[in-house]
Residue frames as qw, qx, qy, qz and C-alpha x, y, z in Angstrom:
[[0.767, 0.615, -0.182, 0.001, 136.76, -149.00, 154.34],
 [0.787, -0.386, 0.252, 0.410, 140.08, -150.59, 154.17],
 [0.187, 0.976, -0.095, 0.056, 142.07, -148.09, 153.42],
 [0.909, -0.255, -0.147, 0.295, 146.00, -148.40, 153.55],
 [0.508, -0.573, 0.000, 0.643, 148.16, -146.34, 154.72],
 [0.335, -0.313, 0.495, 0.738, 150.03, -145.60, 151.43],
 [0.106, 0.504, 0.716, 0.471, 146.92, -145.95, 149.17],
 [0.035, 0.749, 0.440, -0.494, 145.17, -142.79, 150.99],
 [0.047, 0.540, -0.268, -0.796, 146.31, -140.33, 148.09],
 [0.083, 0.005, 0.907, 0.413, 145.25, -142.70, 145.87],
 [0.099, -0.643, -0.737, 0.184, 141.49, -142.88, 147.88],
 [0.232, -0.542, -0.168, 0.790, 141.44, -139.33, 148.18],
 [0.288, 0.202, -0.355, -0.866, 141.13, -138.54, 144.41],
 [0.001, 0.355, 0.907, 0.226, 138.80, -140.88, 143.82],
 [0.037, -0.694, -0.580, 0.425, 136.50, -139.04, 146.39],
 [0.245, 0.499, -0.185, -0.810, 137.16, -135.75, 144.73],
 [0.079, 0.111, -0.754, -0.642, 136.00, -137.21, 141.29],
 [0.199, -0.453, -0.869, 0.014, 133.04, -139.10, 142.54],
 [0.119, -0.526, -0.311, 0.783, 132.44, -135.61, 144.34],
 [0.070, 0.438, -0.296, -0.846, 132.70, -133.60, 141.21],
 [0.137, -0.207, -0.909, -0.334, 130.52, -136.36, 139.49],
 [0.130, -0.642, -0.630, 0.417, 127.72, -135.62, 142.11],
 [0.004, 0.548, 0.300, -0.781, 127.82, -132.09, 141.40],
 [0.116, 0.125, -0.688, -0.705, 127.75, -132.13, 137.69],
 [0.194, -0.365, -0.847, -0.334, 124.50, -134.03, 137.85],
 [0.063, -0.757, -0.480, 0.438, 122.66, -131.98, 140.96],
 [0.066, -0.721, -0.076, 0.685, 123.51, -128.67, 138.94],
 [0.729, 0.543, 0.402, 0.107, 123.64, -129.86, 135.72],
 [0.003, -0.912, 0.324, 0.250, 127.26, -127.92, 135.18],
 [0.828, 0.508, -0.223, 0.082, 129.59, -129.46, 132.21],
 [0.277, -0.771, 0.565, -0.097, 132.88, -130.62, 134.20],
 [0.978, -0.043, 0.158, 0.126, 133.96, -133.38, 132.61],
 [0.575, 0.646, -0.420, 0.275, 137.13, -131.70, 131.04],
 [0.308, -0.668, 0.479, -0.479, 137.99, -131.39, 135.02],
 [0.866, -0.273, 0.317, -0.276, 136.89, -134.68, 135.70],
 [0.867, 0.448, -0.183, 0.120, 139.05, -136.40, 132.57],
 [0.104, 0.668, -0.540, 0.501, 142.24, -133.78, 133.79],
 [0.608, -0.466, 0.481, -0.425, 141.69, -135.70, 137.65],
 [0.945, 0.095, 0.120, -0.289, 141.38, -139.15, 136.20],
 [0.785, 0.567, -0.194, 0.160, 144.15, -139.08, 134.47],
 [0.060, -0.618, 0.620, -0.480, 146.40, -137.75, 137.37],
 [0.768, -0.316, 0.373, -0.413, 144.52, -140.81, 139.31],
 [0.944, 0.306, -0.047, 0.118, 145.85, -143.31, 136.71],
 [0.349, 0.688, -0.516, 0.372, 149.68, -141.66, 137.20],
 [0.373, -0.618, 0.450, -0.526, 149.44, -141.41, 140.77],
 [0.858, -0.241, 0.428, -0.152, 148.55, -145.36, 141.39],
 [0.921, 0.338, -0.108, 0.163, 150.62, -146.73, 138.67],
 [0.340, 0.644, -0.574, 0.374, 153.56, -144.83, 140.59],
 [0.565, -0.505, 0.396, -0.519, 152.33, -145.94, 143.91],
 [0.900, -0.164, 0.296, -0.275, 151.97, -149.51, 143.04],
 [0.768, 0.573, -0.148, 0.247, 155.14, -149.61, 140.64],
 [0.241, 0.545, -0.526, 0.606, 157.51, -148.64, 143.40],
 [0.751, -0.605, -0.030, -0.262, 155.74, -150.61, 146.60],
 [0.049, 0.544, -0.793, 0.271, 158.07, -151.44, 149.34],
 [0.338, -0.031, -0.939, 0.060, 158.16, -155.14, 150.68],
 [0.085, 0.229, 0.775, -0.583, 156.50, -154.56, 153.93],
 [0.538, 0.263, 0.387, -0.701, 153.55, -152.62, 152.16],
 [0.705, 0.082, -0.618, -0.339, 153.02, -155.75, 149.43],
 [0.294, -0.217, -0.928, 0.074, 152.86, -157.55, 152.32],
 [0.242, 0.287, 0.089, -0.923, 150.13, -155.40, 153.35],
 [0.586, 0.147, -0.418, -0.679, 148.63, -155.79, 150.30],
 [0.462, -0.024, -0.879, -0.114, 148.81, -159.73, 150.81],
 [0.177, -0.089, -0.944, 0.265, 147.06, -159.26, 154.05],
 [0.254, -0.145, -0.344, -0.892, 144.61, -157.26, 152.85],
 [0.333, 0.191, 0.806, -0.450, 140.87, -158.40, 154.97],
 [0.538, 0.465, 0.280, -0.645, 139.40, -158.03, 151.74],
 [0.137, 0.474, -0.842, -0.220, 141.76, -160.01, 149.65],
 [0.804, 0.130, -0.361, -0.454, 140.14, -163.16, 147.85],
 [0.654, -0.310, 0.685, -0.081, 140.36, -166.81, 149.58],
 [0.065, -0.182, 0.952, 0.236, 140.65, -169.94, 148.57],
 [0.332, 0.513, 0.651, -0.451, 137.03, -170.45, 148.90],
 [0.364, 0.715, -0.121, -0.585, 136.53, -167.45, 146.41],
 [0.390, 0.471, -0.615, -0.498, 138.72, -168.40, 143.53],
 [0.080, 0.088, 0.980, 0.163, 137.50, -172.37, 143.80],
 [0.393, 0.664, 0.507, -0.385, 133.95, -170.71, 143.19],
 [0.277, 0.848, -0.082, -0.445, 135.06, -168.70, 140.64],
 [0.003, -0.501, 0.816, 0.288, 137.33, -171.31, 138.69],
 [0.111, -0.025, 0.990, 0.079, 135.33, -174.29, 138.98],
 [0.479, -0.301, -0.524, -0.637, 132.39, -175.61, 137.19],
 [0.823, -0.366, -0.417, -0.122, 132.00, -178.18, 140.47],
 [0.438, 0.438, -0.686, 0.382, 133.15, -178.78, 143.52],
 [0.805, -0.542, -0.177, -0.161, 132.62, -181.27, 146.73],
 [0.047, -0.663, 0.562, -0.492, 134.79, -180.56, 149.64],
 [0.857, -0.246, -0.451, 0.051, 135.98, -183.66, 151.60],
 [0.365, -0.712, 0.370, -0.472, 136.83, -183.21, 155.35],
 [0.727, -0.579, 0.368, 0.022, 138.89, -184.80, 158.23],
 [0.411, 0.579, -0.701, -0.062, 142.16, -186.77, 157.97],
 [0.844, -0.185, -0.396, -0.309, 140.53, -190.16, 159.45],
 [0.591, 0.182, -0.574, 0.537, 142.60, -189.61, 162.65],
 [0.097, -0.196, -0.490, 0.844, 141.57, -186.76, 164.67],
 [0.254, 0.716, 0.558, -0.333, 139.10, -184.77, 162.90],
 [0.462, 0.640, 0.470, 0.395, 138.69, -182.11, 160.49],
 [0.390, -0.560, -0.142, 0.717, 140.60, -178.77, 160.39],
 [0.404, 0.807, 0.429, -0.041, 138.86, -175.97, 158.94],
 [0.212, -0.686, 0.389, 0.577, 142.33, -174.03, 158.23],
 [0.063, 0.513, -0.560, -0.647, 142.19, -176.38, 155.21],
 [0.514, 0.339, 0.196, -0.763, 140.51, -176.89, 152.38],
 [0.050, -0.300, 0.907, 0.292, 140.21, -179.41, 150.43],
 [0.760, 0.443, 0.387, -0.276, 138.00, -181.67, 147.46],
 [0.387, 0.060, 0.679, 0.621, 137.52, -182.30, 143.82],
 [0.220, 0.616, -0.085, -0.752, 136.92, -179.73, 141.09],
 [0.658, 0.529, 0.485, 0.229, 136.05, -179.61, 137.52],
 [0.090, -0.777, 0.023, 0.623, 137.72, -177.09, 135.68],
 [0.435, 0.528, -0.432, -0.588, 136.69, -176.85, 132.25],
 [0.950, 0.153, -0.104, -0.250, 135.91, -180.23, 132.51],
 [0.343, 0.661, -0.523, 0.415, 139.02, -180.81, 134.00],
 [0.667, -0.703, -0.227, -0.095, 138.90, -183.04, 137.09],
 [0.426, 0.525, -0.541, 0.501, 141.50, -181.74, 139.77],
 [0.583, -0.595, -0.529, 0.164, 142.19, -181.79, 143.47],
 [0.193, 0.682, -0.082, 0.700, 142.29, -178.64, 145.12],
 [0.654, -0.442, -0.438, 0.429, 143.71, -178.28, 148.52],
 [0.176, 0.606, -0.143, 0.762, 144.30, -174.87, 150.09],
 [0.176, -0.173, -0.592, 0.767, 144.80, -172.79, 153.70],
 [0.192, -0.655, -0.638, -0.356, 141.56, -171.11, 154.72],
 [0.092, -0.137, -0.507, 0.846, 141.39, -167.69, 156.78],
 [0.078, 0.629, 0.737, -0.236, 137.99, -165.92, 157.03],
 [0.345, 0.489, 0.390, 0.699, 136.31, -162.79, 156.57],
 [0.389, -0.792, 0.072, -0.464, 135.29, -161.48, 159.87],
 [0.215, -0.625, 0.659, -0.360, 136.23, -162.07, 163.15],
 [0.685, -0.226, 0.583, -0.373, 134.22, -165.17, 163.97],
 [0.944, 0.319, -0.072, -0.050, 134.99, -166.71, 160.68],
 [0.674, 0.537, -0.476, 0.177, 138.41, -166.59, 161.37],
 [0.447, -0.408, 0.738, -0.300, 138.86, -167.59, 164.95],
 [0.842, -0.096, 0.501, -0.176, 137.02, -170.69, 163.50],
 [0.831, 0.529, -0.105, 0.132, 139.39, -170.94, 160.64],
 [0.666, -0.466, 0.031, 0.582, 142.42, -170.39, 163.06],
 [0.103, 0.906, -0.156, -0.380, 143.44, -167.59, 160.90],
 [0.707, 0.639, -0.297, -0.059, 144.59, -169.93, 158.59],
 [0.069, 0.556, -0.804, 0.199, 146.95, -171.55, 160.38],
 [0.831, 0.082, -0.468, -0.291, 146.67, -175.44, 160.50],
 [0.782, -0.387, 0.436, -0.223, 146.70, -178.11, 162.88],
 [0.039, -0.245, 0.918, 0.308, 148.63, -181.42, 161.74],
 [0.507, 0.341, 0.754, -0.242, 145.04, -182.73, 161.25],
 [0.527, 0.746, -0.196, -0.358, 144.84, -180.12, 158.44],
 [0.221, 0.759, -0.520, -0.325, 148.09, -181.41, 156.46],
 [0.243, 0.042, 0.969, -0.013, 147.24, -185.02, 157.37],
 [0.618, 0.579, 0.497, -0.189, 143.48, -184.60, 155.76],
 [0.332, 0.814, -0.263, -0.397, 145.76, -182.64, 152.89],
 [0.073, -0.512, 0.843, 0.150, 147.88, -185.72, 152.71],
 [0.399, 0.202, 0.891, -0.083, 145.34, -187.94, 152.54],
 [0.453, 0.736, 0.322, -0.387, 143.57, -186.00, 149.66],
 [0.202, 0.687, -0.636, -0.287, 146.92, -186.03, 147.48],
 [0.315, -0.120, 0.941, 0.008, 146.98, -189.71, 147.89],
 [0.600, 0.512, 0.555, -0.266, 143.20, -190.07, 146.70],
 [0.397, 0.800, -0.189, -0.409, 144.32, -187.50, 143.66],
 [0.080, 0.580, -0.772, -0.249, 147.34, -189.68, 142.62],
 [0.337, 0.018, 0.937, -0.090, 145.09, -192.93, 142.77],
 [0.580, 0.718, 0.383, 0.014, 142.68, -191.65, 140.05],
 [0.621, 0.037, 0.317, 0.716, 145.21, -189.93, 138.71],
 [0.126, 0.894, 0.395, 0.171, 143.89, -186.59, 139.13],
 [0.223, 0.532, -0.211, 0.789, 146.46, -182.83, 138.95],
 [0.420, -0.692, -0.459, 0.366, 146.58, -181.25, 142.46],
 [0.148, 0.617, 0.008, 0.773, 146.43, -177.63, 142.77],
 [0.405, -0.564, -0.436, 0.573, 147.34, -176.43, 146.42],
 [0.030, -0.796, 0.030, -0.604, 146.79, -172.26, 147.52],
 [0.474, -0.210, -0.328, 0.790, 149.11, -171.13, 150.07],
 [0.105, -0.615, 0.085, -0.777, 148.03, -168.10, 151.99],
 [0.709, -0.663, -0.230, 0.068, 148.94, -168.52, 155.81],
 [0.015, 0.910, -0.266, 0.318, 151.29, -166.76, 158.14],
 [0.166, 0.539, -0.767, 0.307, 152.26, -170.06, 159.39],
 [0.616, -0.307, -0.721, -0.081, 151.27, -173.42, 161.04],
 [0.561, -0.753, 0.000, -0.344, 149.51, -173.02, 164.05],
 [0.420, 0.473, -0.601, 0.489, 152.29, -173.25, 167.33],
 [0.594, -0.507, 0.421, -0.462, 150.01, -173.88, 170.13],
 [0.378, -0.233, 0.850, -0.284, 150.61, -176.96, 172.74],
 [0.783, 0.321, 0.424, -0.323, 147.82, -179.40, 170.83],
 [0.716, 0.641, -0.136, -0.239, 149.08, -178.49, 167.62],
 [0.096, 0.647, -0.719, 0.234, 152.86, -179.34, 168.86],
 [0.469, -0.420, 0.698, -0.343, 151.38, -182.20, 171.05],
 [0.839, 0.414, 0.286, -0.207, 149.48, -184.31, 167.77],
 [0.605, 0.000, 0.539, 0.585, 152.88, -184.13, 165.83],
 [0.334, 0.886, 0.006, -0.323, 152.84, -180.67, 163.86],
 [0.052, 0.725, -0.532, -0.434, 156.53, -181.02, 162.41],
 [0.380, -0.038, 0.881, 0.278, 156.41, -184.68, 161.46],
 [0.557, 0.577, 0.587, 0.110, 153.15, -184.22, 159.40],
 [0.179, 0.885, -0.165, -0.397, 154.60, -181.17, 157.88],
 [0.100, -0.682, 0.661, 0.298, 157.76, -182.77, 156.93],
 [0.424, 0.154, 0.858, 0.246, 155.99, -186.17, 155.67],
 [0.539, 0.725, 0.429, 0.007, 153.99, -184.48, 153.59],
 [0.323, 0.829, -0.240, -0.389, 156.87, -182.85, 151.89],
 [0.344, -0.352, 0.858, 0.144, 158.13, -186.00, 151.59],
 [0.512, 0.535, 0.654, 0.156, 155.17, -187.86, 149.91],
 [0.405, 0.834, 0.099, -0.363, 154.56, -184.47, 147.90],
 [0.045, -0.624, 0.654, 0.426, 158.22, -185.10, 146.41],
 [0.101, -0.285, 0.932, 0.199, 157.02, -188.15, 144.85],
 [0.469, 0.462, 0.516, -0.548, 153.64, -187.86, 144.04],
 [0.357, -0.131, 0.751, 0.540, 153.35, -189.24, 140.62],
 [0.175, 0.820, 0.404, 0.367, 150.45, -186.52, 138.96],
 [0.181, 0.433, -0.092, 0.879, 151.44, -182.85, 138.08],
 [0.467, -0.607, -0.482, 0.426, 151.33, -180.19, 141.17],
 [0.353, 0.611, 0.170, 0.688, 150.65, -176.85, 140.87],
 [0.519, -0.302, -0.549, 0.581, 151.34, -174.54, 143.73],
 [0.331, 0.539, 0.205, 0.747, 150.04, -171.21, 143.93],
 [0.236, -0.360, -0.456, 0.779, 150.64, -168.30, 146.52],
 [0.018, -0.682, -0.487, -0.546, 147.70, -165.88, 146.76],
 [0.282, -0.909, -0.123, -0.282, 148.37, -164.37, 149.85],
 [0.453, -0.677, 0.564, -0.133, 150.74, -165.01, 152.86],
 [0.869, 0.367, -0.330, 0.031, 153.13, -167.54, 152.15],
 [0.105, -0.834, 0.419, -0.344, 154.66, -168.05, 155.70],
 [0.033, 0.558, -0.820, -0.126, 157.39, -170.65, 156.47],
 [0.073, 0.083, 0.992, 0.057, 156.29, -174.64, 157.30],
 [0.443, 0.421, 0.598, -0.519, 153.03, -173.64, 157.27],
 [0.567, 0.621, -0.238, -0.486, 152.94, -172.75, 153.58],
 [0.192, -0.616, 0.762, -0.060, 155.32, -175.60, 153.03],
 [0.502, 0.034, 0.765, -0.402, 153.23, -178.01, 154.30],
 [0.587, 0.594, 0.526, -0.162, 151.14, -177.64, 150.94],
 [0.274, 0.863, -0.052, -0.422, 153.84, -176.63, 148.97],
 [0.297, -0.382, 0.818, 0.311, 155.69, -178.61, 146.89],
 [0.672, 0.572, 0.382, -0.274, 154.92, -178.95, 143.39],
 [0.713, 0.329, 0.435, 0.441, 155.78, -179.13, 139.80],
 [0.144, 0.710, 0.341, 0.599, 154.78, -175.29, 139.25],
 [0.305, -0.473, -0.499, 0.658, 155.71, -173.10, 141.89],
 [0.154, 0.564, 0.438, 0.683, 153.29, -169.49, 141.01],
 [0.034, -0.509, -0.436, 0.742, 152.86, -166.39, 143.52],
 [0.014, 0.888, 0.430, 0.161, 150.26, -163.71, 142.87],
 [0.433, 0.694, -0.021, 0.574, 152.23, -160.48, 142.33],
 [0.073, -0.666, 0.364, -0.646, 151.43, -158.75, 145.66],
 [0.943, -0.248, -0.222, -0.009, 151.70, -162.13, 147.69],
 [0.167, 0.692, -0.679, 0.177, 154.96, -163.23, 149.66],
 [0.972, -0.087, -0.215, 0.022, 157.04, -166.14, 150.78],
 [0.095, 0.803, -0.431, 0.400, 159.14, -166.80, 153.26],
 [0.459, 0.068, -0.788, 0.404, 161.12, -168.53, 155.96],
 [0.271, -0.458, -0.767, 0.358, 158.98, -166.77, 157.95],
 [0.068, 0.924, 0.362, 0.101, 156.91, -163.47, 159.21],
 [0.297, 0.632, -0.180, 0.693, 158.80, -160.34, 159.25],
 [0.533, -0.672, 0.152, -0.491, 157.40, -160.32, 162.86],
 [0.965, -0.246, 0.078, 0.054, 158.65, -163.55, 163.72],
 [0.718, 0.233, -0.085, 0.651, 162.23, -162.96, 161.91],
 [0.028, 0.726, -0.153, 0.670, 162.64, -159.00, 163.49],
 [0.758, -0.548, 0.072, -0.346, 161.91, -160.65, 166.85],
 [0.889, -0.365, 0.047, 0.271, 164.94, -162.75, 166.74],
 [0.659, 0.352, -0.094, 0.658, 167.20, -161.05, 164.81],
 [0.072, 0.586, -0.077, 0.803, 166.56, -157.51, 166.58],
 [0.270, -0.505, -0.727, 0.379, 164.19, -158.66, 169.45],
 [0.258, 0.531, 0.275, -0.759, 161.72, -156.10, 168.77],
 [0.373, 0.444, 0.786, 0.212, 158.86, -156.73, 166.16],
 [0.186, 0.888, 0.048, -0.419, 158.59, -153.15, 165.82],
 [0.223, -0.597, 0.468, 0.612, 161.41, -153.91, 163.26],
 [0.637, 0.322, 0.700, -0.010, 159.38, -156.00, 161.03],
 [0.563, 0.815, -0.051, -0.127, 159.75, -153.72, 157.82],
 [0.212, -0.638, 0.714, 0.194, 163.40, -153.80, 158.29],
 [0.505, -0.227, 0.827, -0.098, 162.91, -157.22, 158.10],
 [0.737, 0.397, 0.542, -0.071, 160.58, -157.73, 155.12],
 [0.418, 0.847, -0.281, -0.168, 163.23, -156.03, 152.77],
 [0.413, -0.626, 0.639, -0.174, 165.74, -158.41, 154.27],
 [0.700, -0.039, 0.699, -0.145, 163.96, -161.22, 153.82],
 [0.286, 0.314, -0.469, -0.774, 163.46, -160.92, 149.84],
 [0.294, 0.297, 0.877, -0.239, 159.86, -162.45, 150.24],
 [0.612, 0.423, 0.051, -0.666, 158.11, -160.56, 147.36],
 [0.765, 0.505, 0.400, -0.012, 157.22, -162.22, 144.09],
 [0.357, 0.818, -0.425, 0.152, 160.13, -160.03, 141.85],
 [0.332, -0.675, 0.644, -0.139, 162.39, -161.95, 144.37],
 [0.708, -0.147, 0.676, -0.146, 161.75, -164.84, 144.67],
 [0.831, 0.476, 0.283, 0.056, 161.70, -165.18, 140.63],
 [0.050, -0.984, 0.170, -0.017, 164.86, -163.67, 140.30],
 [0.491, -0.479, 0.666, -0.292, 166.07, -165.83, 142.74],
 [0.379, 0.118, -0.873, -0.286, 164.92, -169.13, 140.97],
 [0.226, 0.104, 0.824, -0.509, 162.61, -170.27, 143.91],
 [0.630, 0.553, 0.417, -0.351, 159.16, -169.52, 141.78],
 [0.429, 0.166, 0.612, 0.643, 158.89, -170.49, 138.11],
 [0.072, -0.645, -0.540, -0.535, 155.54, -167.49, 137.30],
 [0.125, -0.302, -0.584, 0.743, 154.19, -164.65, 138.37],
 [0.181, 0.585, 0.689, 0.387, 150.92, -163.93, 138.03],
 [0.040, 0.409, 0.270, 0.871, 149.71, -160.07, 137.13],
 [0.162, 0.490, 0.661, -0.544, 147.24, -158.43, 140.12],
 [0.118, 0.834, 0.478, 0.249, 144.65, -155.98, 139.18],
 [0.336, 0.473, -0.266, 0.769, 145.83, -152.64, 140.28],
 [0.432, -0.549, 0.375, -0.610, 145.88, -151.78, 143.82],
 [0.227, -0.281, 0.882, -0.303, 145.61, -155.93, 144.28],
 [0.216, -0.186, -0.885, -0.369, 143.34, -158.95, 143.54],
 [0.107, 0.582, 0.641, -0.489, 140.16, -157.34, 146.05],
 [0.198, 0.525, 0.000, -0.828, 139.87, -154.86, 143.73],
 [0.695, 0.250, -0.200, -0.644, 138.67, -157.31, 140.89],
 [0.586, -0.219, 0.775, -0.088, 138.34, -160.94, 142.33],
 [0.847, 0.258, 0.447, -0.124, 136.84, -162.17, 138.68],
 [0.278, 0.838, -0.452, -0.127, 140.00, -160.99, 137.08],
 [0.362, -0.526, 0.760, -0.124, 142.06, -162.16, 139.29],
 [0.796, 0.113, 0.583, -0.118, 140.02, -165.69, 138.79],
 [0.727, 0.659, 0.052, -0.186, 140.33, -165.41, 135.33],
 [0.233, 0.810, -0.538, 0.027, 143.92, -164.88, 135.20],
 [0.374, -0.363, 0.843, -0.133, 144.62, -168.01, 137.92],
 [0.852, 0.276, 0.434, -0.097, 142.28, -170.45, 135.69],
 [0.761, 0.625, -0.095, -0.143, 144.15, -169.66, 132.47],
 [0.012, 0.697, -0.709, 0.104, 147.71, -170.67, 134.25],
 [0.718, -0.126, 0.625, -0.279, 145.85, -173.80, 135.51],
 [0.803, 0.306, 0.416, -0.297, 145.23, -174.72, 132.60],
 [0.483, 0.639, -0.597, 0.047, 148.63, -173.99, 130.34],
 [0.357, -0.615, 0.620, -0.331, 150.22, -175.16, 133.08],
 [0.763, -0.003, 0.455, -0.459, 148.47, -178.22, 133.48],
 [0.705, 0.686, -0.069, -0.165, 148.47, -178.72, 129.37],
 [0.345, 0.668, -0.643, 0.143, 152.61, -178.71, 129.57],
 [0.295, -0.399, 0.858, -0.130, 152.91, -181.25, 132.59],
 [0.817, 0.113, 0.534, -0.186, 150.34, -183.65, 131.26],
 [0.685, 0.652, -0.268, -0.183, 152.57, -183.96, 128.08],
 [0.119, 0.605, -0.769, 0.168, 155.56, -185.22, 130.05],
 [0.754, -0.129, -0.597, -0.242, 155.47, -188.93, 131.36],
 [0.731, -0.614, -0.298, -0.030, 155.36, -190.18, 134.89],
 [0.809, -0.153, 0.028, 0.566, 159.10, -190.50, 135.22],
 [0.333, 0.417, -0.031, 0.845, 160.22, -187.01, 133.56],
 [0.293, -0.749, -0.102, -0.585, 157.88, -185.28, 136.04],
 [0.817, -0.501, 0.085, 0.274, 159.56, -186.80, 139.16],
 [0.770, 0.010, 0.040, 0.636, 162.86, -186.14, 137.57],
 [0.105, 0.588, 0.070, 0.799, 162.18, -182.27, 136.68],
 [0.428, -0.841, -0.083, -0.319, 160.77, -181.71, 140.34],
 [0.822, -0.134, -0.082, 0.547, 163.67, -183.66, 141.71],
 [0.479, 0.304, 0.036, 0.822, 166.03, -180.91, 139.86],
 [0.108, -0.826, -0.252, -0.492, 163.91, -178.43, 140.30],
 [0.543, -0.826, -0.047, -0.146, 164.60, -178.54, 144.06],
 [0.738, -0.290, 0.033, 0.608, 168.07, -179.33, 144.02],
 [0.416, 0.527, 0.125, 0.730, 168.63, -176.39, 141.56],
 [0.267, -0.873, -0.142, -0.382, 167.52, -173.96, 144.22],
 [0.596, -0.710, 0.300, 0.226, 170.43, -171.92, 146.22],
 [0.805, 0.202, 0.247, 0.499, 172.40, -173.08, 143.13],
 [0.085, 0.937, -0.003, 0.337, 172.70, -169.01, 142.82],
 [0.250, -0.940, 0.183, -0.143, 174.18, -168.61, 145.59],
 [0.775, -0.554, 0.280, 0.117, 176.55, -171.23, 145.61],
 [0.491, 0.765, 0.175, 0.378, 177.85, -170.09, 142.33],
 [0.119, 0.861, -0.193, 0.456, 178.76, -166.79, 143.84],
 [0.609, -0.698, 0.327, 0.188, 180.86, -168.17, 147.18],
 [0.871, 0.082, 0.373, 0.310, 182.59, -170.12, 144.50],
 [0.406, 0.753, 0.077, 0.512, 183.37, -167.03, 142.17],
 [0.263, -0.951, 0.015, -0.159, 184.01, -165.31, 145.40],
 [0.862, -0.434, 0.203, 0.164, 186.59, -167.55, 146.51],
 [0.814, 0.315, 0.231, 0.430, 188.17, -167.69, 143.31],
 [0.207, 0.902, -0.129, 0.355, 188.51, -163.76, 143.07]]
């Protein structure tokens, strides 16, 4: 079992209960007042545990091996859906996903990172981390969406574009950086939504959108806490430091102005009831959706415009107040 650290007290009662459940039925002894009294401490105990998480162990949570994909919630959202592959250059990069959906009868394009569930699915999903062949077949699948005029809905959940020699020798930053370019101007609504890792150009790459929306125990960032503790400290052993540092949860970042939603987990995280979870991400799709398709080509280019200039406007507020004092 995947068990984290911080969640063992949590695991622990359970077992007692489940224990004390067993015996009650092999001996046929009345112990439910005992079992109610436990339950109820189990309901305190995780609502303090998961009401007071530090960064480093929501990111934890986000990297959970049992945490829902993209895969998952485009089963679990969509009536339909036919996945279209390569980016009619190199080939096809199973980091990301990508087709057309129905939802509710709804046609969209959904584009997302892909990591696996064991080992050998995720060496052959790079662990989620994309080639430029990914974000070129992602670029070329926004293009198709905006020529029928169909919503795109990207999922972010990578730790970062792949950095080997191939990925660096095929042009990784330019397709990163043209496809936030076309994405700025992509003239159907864009909804964006972190569900797991959310780690710098790689997430990027597929982020830009009308609707920016993490998943509670998700994060987002300029990068990994491993990757930022490594330069700032040169030692990755500092990497909590670093994810308090970095203010990469979901409470941050909306705070901050950077996301516009956050969406509710189950407790303990979306593994613990993926058709919640689904339930909850289809009914944002679909306000969501509902409010941009009311606005016309032109206001939705102008509100993403702002949108992205408005960001950092915090902070540049306070040098300005600072100065003045």
């Amino acid at each position: 079992m995947n068990i984290l650290e911080f969640e063992r007290p949590i695991y622990e009662l359970e077992k007692k209960i489940e224990e004390l459940r067993a015996f009650m039925e092999e001996q046929n002894i009345d112990l439910s007042e005992e079992i109610q009294r436990l339950e109820e401490k189990l309901v305190g105990i995780s609502e303090n545990i998961y009401n007071n998480l530090h960064p480093w162990q929501i990111l934890q949570i986000a990297r959970h091996p049992e945490r829902p994909l993209t895969s998952d919630y485009i089963e679990l959202i969509c009536d339909d859906f036919i996945e279209l592959h390569g980016d009619r250059r190199f080939g096809d990069d199973p980091a990301i996903i990508g087709g057309i959906g129905l939802i509710e009868g709804n046609p969209v394009t959904i584009i997302g990172h892909q990591k696996g569930k064991t080992t050998k699915e995720n060496l052959k999903r790079n662990f989620g981390m994309a080639h430029p062949e990914g974000y070129r077949k992602a670029l070329r699948l926004m293009k198709q969406a905006e020529k029928f005029n169909r919503p795109i809905i990207t999922f972010i959940n990578t730790p970062g574009a792949y950095p080997g020699i191939g990925a660096e020798e095929r042009g990784q930053a330019e397709a990163i950086a043209r496809n936030l370019f076309e994405m700025s101007k992509l003239r159907v609504p864009i909804l964006v939504y972190v569900i797991g890792e959310g780690g710098s150009g790689g997430a990027l790459g597929i982020g830009v959108g009308d609707k920016i929306i993490m998943f509670q125990f998700s994060y987002y960032s300029v990068c990994s806490p491993e990757a930022c503790a490594s330069i700032l400290w040169r030692n990755a052993a500092e990497a909590k430091a670093a994810s308090e540092a970095l203010r990469l949860t979901a409470s941050d970042l909306l705070e901050l102005g950077i996301v516009d939603d956050v969406l509710i987990e189950p407790r303990g995280g979306a593994h613990k009831d993926p058709t919640g979870m689904a339930k909850t991400l289809k009914e944002s799709i679909l306000k969501n959706l509902n409010d941009l398709r009311k606005l016309s080509r032109e206001e939705l280019l102008a509100r993403r415009y702002n949108k992205y200039r408005k960001i950092g406007q915090f902070l540049m507020q306070q040098l300005n107040k600072n100065k003045m004092e």
